[in-house]
KEPADO-676942 format. One record per residue: z, x, y of N, C-alpha, C in turn; residue in three letters. Coordinates in steps of 0.02 Angstrom, whole numbers, padded with zeros to 5 digits, always signed. Example, Ala and Ser with C-alpha at 12.3 -4.5 7.8 and 13.67 -1.06 7.14 Angstrom:
<atoms>
+00390+00660-00284+00390+00615-00225+00390+00660-00165ALA
+00354+00642-00112+00357+00684-00053+00394+00645+00002SER
</atoms>
This chain:
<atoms>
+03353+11238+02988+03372+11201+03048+03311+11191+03091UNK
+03300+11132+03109+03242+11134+03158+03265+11134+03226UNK
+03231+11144+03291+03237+11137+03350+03209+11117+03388UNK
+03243+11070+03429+03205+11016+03471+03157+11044+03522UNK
+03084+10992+03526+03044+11011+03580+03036+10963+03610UNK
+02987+10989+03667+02973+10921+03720+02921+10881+03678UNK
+02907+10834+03689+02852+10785+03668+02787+10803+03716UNK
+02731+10798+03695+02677+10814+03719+02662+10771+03790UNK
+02637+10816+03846+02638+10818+03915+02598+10730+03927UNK
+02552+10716+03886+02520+10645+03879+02569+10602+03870UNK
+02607+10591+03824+02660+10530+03804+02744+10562+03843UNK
+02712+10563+03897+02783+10565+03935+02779+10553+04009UNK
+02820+10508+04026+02804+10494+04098+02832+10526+04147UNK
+02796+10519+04204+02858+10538+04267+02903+10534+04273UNK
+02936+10478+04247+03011+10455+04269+03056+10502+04239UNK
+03023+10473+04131+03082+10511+04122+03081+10588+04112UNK
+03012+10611+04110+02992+10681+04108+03006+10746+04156UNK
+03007+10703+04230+03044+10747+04288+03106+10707+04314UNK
+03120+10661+04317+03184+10616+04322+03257+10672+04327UNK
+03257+10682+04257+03303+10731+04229+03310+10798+04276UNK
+03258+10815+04268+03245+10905+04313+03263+10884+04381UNK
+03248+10834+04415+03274+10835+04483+03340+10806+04501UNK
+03361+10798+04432+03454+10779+04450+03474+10864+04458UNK
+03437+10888+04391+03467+10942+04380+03458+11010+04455UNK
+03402+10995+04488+03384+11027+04546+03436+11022+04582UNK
+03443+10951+04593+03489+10926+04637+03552+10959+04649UNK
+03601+10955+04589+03656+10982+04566+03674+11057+04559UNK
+03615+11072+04560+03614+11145+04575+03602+11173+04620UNK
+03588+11149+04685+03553+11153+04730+03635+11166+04787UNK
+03663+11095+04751+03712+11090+04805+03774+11134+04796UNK
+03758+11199+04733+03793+11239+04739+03765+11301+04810UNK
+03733+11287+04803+03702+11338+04881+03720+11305+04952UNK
+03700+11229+04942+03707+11190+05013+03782+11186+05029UNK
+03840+11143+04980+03899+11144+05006+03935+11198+05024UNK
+03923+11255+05013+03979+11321+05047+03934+11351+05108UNK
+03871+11335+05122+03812+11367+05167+03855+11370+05220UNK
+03854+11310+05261+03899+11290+05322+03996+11322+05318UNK
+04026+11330+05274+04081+11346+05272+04105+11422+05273UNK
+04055+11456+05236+04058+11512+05234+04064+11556+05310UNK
+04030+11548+05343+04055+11575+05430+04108+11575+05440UNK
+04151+11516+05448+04200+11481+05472+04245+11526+05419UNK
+04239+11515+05352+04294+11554+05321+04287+11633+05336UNK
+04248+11669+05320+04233+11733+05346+04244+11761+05406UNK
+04223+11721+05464+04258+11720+05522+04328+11715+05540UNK
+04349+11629+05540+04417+11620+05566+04458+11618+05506UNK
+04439+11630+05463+04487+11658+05403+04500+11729+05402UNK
+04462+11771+05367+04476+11835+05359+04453+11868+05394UNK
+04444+11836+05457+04447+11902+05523+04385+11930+05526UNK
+04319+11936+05499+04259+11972+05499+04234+11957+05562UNK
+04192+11991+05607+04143+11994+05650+04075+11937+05636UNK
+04046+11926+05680+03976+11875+05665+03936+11917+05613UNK
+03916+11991+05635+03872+12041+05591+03900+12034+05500UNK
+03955+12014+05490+03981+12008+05432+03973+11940+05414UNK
+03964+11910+05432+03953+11854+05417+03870+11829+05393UNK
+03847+11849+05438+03773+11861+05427+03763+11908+05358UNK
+03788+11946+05346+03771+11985+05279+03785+11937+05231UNK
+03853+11922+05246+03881+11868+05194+03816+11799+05173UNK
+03793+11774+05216+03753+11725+05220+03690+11748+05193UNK
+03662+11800+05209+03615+11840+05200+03595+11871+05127UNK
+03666+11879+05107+03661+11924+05027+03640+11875+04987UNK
+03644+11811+04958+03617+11778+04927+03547+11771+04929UNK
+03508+11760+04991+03433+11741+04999+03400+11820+04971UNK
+03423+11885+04989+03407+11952+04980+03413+11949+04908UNK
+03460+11940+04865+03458+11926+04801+03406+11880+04780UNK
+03418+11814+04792+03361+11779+04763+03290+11816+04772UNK
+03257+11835+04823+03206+11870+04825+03190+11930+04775UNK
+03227+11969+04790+03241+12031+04734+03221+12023+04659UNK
+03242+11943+04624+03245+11936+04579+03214+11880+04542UNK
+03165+11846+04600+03108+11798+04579+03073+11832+04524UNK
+03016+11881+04515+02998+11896+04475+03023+11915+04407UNK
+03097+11922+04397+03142+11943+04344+03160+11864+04322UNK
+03151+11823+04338+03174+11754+04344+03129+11733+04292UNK
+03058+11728+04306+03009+11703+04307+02965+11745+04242UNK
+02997+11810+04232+02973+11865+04157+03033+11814+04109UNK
+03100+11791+04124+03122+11789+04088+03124+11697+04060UNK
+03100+11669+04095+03056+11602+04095+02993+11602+04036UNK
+02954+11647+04058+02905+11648+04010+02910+11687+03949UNK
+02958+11712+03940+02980+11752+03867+03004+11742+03846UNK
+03069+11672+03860+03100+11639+03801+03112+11561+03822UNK
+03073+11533+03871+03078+11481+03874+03134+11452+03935UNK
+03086+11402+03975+03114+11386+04051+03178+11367+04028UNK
+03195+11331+03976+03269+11303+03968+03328+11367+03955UNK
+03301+11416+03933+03349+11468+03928+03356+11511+04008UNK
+03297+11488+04048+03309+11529+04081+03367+11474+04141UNK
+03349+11419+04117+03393+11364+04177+03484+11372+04148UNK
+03489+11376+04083+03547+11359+04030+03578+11431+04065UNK
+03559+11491+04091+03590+11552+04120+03591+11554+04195UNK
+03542+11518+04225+03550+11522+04295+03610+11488+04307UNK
+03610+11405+04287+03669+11363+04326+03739+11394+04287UNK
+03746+11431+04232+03810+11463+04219+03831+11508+04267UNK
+03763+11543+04311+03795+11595+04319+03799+11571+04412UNK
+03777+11506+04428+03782+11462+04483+03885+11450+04486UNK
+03910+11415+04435+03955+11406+04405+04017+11479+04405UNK
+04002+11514+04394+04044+11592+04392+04033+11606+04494UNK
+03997+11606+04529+03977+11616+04585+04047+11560+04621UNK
+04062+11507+04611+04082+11459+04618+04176+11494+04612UNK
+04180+11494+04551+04237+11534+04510+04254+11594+04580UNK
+04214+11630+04583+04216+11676+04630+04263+11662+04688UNK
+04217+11630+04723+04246+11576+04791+04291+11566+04784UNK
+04326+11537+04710+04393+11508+04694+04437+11576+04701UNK
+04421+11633+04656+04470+11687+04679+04472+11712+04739UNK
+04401+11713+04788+04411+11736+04857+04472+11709+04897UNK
+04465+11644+04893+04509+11600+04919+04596+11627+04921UNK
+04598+11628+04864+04661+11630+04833+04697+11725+04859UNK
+04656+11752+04866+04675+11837+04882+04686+11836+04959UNK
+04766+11877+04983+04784+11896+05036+04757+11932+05086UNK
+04728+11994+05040+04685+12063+05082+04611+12037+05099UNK
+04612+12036+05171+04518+12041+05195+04458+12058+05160UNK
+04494+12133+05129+04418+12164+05127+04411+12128+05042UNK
+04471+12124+05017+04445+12103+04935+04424+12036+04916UNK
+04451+12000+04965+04419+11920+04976+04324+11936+04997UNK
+04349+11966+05045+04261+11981+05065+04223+11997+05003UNK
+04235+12066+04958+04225+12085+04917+04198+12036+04870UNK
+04244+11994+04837+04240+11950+04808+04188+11893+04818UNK
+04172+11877+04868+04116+11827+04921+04066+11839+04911UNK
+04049+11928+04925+03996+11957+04915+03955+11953+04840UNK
+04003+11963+04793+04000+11967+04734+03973+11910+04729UNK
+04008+11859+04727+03977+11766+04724+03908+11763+04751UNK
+03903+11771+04812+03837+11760+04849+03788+11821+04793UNK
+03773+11854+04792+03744+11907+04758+03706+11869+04697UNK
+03771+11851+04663+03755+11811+04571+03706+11747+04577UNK
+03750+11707+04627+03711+11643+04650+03633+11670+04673UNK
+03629+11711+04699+03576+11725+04706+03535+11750+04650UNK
+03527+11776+04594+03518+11780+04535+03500+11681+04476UNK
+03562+11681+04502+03572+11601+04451+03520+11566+04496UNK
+03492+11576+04545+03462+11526+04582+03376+11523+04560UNK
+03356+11599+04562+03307+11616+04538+03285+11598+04476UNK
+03334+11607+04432+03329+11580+04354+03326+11509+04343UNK
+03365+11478+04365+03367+11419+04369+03295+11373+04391UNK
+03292+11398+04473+03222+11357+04498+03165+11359+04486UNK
+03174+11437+04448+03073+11450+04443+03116+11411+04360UNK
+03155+11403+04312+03136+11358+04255+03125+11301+04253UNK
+03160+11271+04303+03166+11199+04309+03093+11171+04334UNK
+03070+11231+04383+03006+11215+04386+02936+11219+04349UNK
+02935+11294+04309+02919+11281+04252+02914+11239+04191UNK
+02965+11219+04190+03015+11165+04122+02949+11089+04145UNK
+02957+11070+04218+02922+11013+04227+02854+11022+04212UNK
+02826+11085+04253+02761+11076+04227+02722+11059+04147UNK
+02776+11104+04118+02777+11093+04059+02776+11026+04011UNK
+02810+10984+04044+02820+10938+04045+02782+10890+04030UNK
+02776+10879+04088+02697+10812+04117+02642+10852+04132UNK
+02644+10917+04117+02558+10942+04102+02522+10989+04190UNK
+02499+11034+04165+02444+11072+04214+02430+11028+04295UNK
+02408+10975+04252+02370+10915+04290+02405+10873+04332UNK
+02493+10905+04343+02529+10850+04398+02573+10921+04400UNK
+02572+10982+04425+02586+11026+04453+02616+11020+04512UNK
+02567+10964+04557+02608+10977+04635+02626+10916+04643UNK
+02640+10870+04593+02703+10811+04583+02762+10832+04569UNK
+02751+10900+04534+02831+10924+04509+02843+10980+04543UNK
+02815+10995+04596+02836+11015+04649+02842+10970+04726UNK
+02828+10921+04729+02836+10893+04776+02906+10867+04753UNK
+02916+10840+04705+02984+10801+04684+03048+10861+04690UNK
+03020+10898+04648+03099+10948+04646+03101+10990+04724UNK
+03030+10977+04764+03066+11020+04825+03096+10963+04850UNK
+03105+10889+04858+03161+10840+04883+03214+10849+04876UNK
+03215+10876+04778+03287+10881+04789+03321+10939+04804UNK
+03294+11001+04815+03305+11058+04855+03323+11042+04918UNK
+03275+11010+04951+03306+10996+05019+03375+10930+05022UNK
+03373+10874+04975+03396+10849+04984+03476+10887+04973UNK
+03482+10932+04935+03562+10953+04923+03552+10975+04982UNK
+03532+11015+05009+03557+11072+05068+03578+11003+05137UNK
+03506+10951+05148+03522+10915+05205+03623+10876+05171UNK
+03636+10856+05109+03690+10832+05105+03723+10848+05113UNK
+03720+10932+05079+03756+10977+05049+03806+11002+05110UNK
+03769+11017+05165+03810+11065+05231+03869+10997+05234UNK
+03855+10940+05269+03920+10876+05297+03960+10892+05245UNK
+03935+10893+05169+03988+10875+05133+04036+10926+05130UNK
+04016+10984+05137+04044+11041+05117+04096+11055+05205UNK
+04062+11042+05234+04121+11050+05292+04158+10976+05288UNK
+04169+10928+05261+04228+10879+05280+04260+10898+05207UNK
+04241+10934+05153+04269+10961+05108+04326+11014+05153UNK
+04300+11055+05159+04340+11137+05207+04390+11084+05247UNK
+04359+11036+05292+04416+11009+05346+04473+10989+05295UNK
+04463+10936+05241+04522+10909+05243+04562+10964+05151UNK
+04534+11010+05127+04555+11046+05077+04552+11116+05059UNK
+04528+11135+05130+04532+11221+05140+04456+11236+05102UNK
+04426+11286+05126+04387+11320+05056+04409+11345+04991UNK
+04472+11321+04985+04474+11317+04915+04447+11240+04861UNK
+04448+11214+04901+04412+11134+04889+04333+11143+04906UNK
+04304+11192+04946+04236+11210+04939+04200+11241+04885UNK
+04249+11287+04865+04237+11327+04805+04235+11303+04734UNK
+04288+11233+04738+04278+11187+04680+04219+11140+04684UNK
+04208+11137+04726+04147+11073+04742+04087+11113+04712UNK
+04088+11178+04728+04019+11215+04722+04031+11237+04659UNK
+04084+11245+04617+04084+11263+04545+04083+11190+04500UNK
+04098+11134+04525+04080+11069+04486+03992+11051+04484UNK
+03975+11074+04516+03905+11014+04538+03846+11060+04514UNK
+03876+11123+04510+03803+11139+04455+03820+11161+04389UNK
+03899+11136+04369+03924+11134+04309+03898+11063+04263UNK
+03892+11019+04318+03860+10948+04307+03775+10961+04291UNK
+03773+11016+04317+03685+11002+04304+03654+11032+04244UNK
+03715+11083+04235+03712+11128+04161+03703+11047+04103UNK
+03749+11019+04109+03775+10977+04060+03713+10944+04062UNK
+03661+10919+04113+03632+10864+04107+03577+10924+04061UNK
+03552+10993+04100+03512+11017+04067+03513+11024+04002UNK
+03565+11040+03950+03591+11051+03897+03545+10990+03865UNK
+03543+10933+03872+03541+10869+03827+03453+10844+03827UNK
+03423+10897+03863+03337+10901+03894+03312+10941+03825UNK
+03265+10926+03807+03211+10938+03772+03189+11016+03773UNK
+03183+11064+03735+03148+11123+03763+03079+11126+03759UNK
+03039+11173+03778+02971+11212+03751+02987+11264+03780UNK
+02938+11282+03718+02927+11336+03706+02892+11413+03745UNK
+02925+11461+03760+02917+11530+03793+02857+11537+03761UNK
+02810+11567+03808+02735+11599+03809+02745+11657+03747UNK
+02804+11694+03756+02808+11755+03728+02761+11801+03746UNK
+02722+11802+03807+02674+11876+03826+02713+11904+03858UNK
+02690+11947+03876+02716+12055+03889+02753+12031+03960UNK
+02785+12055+03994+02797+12063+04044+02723+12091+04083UNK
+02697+12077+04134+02648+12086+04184+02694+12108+04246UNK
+02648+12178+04260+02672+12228+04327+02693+12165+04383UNK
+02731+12186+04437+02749+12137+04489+02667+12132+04525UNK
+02624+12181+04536+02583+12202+04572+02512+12168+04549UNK
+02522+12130+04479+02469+12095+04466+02476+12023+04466UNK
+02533+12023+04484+02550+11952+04469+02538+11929+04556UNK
+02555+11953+04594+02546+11965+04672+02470+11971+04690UNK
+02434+12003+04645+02375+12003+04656+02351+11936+04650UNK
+02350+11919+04600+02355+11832+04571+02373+11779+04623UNK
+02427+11774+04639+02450+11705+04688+02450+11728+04768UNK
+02456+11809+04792+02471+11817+04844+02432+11784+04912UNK
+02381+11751+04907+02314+11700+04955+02377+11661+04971UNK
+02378+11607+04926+02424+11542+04919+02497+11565+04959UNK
+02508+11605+04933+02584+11631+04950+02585+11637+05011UNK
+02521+11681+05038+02535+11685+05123+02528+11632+05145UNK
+02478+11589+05128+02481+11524+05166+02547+11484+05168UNK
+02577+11484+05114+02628+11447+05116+02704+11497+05175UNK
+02684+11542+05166+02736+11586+05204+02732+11572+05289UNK
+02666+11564+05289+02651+11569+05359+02668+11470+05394UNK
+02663+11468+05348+02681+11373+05368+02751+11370+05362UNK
+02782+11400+05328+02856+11391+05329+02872+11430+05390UNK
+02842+11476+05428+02887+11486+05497+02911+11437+05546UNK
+02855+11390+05561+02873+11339+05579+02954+11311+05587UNK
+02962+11282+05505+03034+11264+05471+03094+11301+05504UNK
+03071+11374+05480+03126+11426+05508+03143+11433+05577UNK
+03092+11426+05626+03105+11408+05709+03160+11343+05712UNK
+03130+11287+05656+03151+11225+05676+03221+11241+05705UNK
+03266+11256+05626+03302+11269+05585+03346+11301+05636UNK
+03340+11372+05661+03372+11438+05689+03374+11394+05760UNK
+03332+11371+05795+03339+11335+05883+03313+11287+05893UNK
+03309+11248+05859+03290+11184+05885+03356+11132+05933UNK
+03430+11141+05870+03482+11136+05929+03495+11153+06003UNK
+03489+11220+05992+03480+11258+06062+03430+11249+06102UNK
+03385+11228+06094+03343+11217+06127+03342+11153+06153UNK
+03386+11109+06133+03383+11051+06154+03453+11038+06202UNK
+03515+11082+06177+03558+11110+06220+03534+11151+06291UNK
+03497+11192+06291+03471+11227+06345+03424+11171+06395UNK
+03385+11135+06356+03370+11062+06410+03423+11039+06449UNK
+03474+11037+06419+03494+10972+06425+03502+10919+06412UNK
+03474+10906+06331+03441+10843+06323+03485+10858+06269UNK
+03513+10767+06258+03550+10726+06220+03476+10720+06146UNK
+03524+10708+06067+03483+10690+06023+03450+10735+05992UNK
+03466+10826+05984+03438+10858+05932+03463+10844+05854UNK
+03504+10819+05836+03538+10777+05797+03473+10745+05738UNK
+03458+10689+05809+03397+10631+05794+03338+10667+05772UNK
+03339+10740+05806+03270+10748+05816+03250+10786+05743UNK
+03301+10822+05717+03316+10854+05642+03298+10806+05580UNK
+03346+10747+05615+03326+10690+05562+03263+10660+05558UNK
+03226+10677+05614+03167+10640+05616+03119+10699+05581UNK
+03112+10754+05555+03100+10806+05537+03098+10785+05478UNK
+03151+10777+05434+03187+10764+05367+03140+10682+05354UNK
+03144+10656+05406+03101+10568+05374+03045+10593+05383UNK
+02990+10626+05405+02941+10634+05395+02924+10676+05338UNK
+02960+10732+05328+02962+10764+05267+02958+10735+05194UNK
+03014+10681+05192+03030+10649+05137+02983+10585+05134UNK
+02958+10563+05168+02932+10505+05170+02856+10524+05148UNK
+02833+10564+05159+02767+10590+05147+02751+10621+05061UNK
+02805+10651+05052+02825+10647+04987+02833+10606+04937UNK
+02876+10553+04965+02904+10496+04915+02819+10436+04899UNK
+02773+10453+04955+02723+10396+04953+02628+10457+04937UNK
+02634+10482+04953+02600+10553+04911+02575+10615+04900UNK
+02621+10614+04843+02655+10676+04817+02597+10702+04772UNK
+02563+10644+04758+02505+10653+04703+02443+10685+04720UNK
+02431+10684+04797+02370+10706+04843+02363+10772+04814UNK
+02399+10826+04812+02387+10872+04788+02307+10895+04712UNK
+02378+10840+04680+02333+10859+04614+02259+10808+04624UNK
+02274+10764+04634+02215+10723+04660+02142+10748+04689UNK
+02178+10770+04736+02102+10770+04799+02103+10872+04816UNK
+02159+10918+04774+02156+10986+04790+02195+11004+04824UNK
+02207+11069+04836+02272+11100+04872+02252+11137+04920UNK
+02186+11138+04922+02171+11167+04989+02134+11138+05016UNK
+02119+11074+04998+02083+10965+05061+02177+10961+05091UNK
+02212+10960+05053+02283+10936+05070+02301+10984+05113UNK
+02304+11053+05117+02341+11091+05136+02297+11080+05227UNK
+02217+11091+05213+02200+11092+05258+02220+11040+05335UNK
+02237+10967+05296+02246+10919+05343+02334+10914+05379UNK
+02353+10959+05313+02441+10953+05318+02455+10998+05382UNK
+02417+11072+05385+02442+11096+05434+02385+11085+05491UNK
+02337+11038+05490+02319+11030+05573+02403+10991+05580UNK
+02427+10919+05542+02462+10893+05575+02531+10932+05600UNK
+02548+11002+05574+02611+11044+05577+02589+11070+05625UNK
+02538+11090+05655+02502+11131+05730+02532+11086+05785UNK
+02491+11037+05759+02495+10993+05804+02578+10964+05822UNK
+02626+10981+05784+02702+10970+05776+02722+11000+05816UNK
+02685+11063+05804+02731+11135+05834+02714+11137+05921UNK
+02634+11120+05930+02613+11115+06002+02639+11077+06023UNK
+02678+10993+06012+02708+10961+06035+02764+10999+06075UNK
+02790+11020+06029+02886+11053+06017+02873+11090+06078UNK
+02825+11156+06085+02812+11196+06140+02813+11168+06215UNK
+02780+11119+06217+02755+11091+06282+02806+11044+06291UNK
+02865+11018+06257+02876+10935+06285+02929+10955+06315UNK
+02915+10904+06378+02969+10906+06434+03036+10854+06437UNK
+03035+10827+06377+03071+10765+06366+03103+10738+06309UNK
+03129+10730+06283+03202+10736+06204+03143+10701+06170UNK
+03116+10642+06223+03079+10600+06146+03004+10621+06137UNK
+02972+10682+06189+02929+10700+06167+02940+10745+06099UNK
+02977+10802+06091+03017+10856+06065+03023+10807+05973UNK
+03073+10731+05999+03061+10705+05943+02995+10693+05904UNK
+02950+10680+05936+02876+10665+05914+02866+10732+05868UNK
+02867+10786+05918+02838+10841+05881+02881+10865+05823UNK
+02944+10871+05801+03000+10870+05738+02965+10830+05692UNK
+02948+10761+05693+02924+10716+05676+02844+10746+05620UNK
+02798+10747+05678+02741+10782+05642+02755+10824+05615UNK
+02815+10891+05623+02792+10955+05598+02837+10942+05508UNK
+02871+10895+05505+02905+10866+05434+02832+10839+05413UNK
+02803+10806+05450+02755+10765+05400+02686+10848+05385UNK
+02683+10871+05423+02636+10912+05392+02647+10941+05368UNK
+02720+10975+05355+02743+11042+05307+02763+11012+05262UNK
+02766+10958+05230+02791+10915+05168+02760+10934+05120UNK
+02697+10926+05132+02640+10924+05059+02617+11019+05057UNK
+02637+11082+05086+02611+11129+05098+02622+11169+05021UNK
+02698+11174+05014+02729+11183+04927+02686+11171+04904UNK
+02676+11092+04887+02656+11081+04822+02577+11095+04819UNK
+02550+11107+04892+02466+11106+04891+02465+11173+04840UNK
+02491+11217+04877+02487+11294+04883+02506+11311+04794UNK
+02554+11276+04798+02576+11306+04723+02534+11278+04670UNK
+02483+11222+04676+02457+11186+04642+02392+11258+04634UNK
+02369+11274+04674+02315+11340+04694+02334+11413+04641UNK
+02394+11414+04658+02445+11479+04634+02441+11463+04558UNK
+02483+11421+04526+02457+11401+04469+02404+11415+04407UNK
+02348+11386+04472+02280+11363+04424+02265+11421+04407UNK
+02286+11471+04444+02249+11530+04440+02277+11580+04383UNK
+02338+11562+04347+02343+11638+04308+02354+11590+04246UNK
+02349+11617+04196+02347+11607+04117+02437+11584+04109UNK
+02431+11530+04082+02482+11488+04042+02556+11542+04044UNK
+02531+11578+04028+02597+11635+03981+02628+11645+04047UNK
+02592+11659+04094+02614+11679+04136+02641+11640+04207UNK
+02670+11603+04185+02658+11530+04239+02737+11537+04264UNK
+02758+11551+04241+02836+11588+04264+02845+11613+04311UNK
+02824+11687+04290+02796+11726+04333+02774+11733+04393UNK
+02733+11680+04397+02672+11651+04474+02701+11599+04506UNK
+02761+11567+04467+02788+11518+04506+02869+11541+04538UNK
+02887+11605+04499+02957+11650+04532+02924+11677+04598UNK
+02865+11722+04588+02849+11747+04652+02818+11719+04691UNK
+02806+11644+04688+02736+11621+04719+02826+11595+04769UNK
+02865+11582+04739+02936+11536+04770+02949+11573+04841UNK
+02945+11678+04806+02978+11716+04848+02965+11722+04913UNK
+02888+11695+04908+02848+11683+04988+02896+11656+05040UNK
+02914+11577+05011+02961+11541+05053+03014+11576+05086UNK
+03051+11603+05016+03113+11650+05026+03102+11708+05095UNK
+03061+11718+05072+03031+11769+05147+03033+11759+05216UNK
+02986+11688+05208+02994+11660+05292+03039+11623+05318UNK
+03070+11620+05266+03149+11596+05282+03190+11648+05306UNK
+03176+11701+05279+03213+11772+05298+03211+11774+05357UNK
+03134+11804+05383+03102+11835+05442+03097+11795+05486UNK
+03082+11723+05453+03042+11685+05528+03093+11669+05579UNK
+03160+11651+05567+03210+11641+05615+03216+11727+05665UNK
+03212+11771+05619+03233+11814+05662+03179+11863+05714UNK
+03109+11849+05683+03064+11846+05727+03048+11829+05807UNK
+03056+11760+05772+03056+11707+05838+03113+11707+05889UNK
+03169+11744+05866+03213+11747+05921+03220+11809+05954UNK
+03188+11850+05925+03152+11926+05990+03122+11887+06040UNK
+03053+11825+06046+03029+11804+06089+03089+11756+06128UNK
+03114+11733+06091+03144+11687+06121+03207+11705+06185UNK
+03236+11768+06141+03275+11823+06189+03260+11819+06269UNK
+03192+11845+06253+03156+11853+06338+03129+11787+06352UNK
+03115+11737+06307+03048+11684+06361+03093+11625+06362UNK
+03133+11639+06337+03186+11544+06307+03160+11529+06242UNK
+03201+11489+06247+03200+11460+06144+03145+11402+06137UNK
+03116+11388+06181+03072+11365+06184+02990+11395+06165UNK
+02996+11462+06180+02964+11487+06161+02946+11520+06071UNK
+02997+11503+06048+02995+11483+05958+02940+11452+05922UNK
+02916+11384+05967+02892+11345+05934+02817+11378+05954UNK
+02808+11430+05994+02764+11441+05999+02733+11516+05980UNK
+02779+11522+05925+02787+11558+05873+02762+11542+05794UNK
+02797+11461+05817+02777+11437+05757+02698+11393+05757UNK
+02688+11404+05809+02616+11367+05820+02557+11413+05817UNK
+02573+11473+05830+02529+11511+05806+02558+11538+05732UNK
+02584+11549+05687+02603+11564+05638+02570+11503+05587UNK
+02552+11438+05607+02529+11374+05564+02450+11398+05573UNK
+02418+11408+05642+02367+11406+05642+02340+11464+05602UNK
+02374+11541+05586+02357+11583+05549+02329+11567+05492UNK
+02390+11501+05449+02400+11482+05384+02338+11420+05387UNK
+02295+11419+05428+02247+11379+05439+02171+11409+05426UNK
+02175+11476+05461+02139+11509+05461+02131+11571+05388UNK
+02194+11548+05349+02191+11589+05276+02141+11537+05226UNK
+02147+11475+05249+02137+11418+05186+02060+11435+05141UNK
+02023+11463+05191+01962+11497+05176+01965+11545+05108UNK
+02011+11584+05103+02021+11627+05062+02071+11638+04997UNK
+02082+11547+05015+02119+11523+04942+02066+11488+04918UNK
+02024+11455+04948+01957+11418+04913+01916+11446+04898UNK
+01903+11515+04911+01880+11581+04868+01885+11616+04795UNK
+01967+11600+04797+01993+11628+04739+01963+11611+04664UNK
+01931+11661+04633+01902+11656+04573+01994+11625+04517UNK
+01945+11579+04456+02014+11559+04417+02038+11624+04368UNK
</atoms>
């Protein structure tokens, strides 16, 4: 019996070479985005939990995914990104299933129970899934367009979550979260299917490598990219409120204007990376995210506030793919899994911390004072770039 491979990274194009992987991102993605927003609301004014429970609830997934980047990313490079995607979105899919029995159970604590369990797995399937899919591309279209196939599949990362929340709450309004729980068990059941019919290559087959060398390896890149995503995480956690506490009409607009600079910078180039380097790109990306964040701090006015949302999308757009393009170059083939599970976990991190950081300051100074959290947190990731352009290969 023979078994299918990819066609060599030269005779395959963009389109149809990552095309595929970012449906499949997509679809899998929006198993995380559509229940994100619902989950409170059910946990809350459903089964009675406190906010602190809810927050765990929300929480246990990202804690999982972290946990298990590097296990993601050993098991990527030891038998091949498609096996490791063909087990993540199943087990995206069972997470889903979950939801469906939460739903359906009378007692609090075993519905909860049950939730927990879901969020937990998903968090597992997520890891497997993204560091393959991301793997799978590089693989793909080659070394040499690294932070094309990360600029593309982080669109469609963001793009499920920006869809994912509306859809998933006018889902809950008009069909309970039990209609959430189906939505989120169809759509990365869809992505299984598309993955299934994709091309494989072939697993490195080297040793498993300590967590501690592999960290040694990407950790430059990683902080940089960690420290630029605080930014995001301020946006994210108060930028509403902060525009509520003005007074001012249009945080709405101002999110969206976040999201068009983000995507737009992407969609026109994505290629800069591999092109011109990841640390010429990174360097120019976060003066313009400084400069986002100093806006955000100082403006006394909805459409200044918009300006600065505005820049800090356009400069944190290209930061991924600079950074990971860096992360990459640097460790041996076999191991590219590996460097791209943990190089991910960075994000995962300042996604964690940076919201909850910034709202110790914000506690005492106003929520305004976030962005000036995140303005020094960019300039840090400014002042690292030195020591990714250091890095021996």
């Amino acid at each position: 019996m023979t078994t299918q491979t990819s066609p060599s990274s030269t005779d395959i194009s963009v389109l149809t070479g990552l095309g595929p992987l970012v449906f499949v991102v997509f679809f899998g993605f929006l198993a995380i985005g559509i229940p994100l927003p619902t989950l409170g609301l059910e946990v809350h004014g459903t089964l009675g939990f406190g906010a602190s429970v809810v927050g765990w609830v929300i929480g246990s997934q990202s804690a999982a995914t972290v946990l298990t980047r590097h296990a993601g990313g050993v098991y990527s490079d030891r038998h091949g990104p498609k096996r490791a995607v063909m087990l993540g979105l199943p087990l995206a899919v069972l997470a889903g299933l979950l939801y469906l029995l939460a739903s359906s159970l009378t007692e609090p604590k075993f519905a909860l129970g049950v939730l927990l369990a879901g969020r937990l797995i998903l968090g597992l399937g997520e890891s497997l899934f993204l560091t393959g899919t991301m793997s799978w591309g590089i693989a793909r279209l080659g070394p040499a367009r690294t932070g094309k196939v990360m600029a593309w599949q982080g669109i469609a990362m963001y793009g499920a979550l920006a869809i994912g929340a509306p859809v998933g709450l006018a889902i809950q309004g008009r069909f309970g979260f039990t209609g959430v729980a189906l939505a989120s068990t169809l759509a990365p059941l869809l992505a299984c299917l598309v993955a299934a019919g994709l091309a494989r290559v072939p697993g490195s087959g080297g040793t498993r490598v300590p967590f501690y060398r592999v960290i040694g390896l990407i950790w430059r890149p990683g902080l940089v990219l960690a420290l630029a995503t605080v930014p995001f995480a301020v946006m994210s956690t108060f930028l509403a409120l902060h525009f509520a506490a003005k007074g001012w009409e249009g945080a709405g607009l101002a999110i969206t204007g976040f999201g068009i600079g983000y995507i737009t910078v992407r969609l026109f180039i994505a290629h800069w990376p591999d092109k011109f380097g990841g640390v010429r790109v990174a360097g120019f990306s976060l003066l313009v995210e400084i400069a986002g964040q100093a806006v955000l701090w100082s403006a006394d006015s909805a459409l200044l506030a918009l300006v600065g949302a505005l820049l800090t999308g356009v400069g944190f757009s290209l930061i991924f793919p600079s950074m990971g393009v860096e992360a990459t170059r640097r460790v041996a083939p076999e191991l590219r899994g590996q460097a791209v599970g943990n190089f991910i976990a960075f994000f995962d991190i300042a996604i964690g911390l940076g919201g909850p950081a910034a709202g110790l300051l914000a506690s005492g100074f106003g929520y305004g004072a976030s962005f000036g959290i995140g303005t020094a947190s960019a300039v840090l990731a400014l002042v690292m770039l030195p020591l990714v352009a250091r890095m021996g290969r």
